[in-house]
C-alpha positions in Angstrom: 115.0 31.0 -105.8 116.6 27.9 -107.4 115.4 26.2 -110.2 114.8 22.9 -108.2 112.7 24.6 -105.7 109.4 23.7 -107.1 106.8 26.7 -107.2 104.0 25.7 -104.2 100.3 25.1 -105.8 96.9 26.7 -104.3 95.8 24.1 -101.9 92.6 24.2 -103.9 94.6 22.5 -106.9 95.7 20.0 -104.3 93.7 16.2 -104.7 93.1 16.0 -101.0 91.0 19.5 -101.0 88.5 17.8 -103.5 88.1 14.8 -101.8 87.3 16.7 -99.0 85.2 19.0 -100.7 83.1 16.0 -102.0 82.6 14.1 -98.7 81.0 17.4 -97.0 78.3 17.4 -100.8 77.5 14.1 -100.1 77.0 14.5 -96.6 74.5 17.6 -97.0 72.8 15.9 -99.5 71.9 13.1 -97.9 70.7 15.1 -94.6 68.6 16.7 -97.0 67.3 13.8 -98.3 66.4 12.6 -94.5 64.8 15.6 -94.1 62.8 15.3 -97.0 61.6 12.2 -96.0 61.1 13.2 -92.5 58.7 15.8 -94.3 57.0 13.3 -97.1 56.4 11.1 -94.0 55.0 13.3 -91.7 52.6 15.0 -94.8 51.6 11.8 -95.7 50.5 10.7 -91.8 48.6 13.6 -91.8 47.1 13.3 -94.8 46.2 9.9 -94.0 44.2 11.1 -91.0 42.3 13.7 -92.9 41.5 10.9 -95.1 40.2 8.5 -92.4 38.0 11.6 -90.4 36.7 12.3 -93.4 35.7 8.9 -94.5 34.0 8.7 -90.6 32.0 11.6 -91.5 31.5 10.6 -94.7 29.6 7.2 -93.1 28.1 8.5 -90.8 26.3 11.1 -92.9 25.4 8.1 -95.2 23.8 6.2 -92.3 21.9 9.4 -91.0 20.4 9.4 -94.4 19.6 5.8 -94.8 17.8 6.0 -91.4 16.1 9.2 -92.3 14.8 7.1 -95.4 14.0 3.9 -93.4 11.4 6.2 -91.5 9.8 8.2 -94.4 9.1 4.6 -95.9 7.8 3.3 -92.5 5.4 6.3 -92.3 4.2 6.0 -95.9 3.4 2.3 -95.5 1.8 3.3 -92.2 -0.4 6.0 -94.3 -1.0 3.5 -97.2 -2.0 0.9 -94.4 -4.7 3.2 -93.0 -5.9 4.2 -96.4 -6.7 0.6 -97.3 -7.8 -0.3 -93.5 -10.4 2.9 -94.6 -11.3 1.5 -97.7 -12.4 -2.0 -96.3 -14.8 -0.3 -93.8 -18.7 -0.5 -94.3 -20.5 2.2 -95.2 -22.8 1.9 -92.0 -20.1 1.9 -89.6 -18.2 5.2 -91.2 -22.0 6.4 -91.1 -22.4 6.0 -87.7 -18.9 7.6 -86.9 -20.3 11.2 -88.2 -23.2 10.7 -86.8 -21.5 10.1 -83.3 -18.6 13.3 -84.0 -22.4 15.2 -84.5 -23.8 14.7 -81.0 -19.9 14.9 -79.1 -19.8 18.4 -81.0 -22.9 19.8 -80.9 -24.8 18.0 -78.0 -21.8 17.8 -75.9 -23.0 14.3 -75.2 -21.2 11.2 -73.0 -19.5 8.3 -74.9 -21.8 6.4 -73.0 -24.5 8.4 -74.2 -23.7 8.5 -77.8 -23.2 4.8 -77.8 -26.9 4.0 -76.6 -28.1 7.1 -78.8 -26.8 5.2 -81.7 -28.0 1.8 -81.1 -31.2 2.8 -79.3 -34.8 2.0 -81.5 -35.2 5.4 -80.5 -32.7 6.6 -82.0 -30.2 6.3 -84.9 -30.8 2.2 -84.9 -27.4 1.8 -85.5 -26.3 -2.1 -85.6 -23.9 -2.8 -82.0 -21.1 -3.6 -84.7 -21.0 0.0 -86.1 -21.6 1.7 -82.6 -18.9 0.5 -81.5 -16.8 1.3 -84.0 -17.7 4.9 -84.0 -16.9 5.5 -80.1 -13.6 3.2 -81.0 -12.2 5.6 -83.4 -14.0 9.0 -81.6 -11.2 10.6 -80.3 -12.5 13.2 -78.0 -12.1 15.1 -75.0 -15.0 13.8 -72.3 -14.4 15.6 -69.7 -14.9 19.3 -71.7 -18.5 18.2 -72.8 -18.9 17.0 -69.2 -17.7 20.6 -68.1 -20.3 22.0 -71.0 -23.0 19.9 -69.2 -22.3 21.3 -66.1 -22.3 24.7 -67.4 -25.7 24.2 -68.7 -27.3 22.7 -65.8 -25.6 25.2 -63.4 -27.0 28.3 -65.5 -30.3 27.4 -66.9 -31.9 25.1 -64.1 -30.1 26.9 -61.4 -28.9 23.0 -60.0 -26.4 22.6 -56.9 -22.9 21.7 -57.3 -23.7 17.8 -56.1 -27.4 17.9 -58.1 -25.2 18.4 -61.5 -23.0 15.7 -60.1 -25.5 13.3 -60.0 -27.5 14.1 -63.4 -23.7 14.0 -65.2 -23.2 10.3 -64.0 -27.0 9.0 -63.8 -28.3 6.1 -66.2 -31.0 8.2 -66.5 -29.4 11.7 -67.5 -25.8 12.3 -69.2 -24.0 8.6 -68.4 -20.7 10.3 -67.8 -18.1 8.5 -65.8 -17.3 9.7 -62.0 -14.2 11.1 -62.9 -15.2 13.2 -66.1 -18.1 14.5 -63.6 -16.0 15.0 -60.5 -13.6 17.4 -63.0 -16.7 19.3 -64.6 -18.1 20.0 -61.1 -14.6 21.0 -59.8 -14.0 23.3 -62.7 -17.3 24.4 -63.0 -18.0 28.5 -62.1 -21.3 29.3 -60.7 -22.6 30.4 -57.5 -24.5 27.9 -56.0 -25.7 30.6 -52.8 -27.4 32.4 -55.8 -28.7 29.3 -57.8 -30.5 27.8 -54.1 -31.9 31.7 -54.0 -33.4 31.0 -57.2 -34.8 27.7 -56.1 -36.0 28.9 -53.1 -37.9 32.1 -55.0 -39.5 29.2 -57.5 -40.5 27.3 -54.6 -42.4 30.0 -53.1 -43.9 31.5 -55.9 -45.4 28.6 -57.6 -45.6 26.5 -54.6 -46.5 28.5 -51.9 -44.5 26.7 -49.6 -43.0 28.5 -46.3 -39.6 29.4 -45.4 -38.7 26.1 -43.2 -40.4 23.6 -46.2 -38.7 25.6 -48.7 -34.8 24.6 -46.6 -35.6 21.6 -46.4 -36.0 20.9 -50.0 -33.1 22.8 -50.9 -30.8 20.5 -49.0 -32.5 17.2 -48.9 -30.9 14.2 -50.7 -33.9 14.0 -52.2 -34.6 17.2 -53.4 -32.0 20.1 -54.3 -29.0 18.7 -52.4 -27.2 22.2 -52.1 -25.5 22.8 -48.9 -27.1 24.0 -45.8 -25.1 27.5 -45.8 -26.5 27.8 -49.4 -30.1 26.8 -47.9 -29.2 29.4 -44.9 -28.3 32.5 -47.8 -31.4 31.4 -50.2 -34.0 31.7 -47.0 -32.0 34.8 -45.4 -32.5 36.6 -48.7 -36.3 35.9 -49.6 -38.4 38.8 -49.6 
């Protein structure tokens, strides 16, 4: 080898190799750095959405409970209304409410009937004011007491199906309306053949009266009112 033949460096001591070397660094780098904030980006969008569904939910549990609120104070102011409505009412008229509750429980009584049962001189003497009042604020079902009534009449005075029909809606017996008698005699369970056999038996035995006088009162308008196959059945079965 001669002296003047210079002795050939590693390529990696050669300048160009590191300027290569530190083009390709700075190029991963900065892909990295895209990437990164590719990734910060796309964390941050979703985070933002949690945030904003959240914050939804968030209001709309807040309103749920503001309404909620808006209603309990409604129905106290509603309860502190009636209290003080109470409060202001006379004596006589809360007076004649009990006394009206009295005869729709016990009696099984009309509102019609109560009414004139508690203004009647007769009666309780009630003023019209307080009556009225009481069958205002009665809450109570008429057409179960008209039932009751027809119950009664139907077992104990052995009455036809249109005779209890016309004592539940008389002025001058239980003052219901048609319709609250039309549904007790509808609903009512009795057997009317049997009740115009009872009739019939009464007729004869107190009354002496014969077979054919004995019909005729049982279906006249007049009389009994029970059907003429209930007639038929009561005279078919007297002894």
């Amino acid at each position: 080898m001669s002296k003047k033949e210079r002795i050939k460096k590693p390529f990696y001591k050669k300048w160009w190799f590191w300027v290569i070397a530190i083009i390709i660094v700075v190029g991963v780098n900065s892909k990295d750095d895209d990437i990164a904030d590719t990734n910060k980006k796309e964390n941050n969008s979703a985070v933002t959405e949690s945030d904003k569904t959240g914050s939804n939910e968030k209001k709309e549990d807040l309103k749920a409970e503001e309404d909620t609120k808006i209603e309990d104070l409604k129905a106290e102011d509603t309860k502190i209304e009636d209290t003080k409505a109470e409060d202001n009412v006379p004596t006589e008229y809360n007076s004649a409410l009990k006394k009206a509750e009295l005869y729709a429980k016990t009696m099984n009584m009309s509102k019609q009937g109560i009414y004139e049962q508690l203004t009647s001189e007769y009666g309780e003497k009630f003023s019209k004011e307080s009556a009225q009042y009481a069958m205002d604020n009665l809450d109570f079902d008429w057409k179960a007491n008209a039932l009751k009534k027809a119950e009664s009449y139907a077992e104990t005075m052995n009455m036809s199906k249109q005779g209890i029909y016309g004592q539940l809606i008389s002025e001058h017996g239980e003052k219901f309306t048609e319709d609250e008698a039309q549904y007790a005699v509808d609903n009512v369970k009795a057997n009317f053949s049997e009740n115009a056999l009872a009739k019939a038996k009464s007729y004869q035995e107190t009354m002496s009266m014969s077979p054919d006088a004995i019909r005729d009162q049982l279906t006249s308008q007049h009389g009994e009112q029970f059907t003429q196959a209930e007639a038929d059945y009561a005279i078919t079965n007297l002894e």
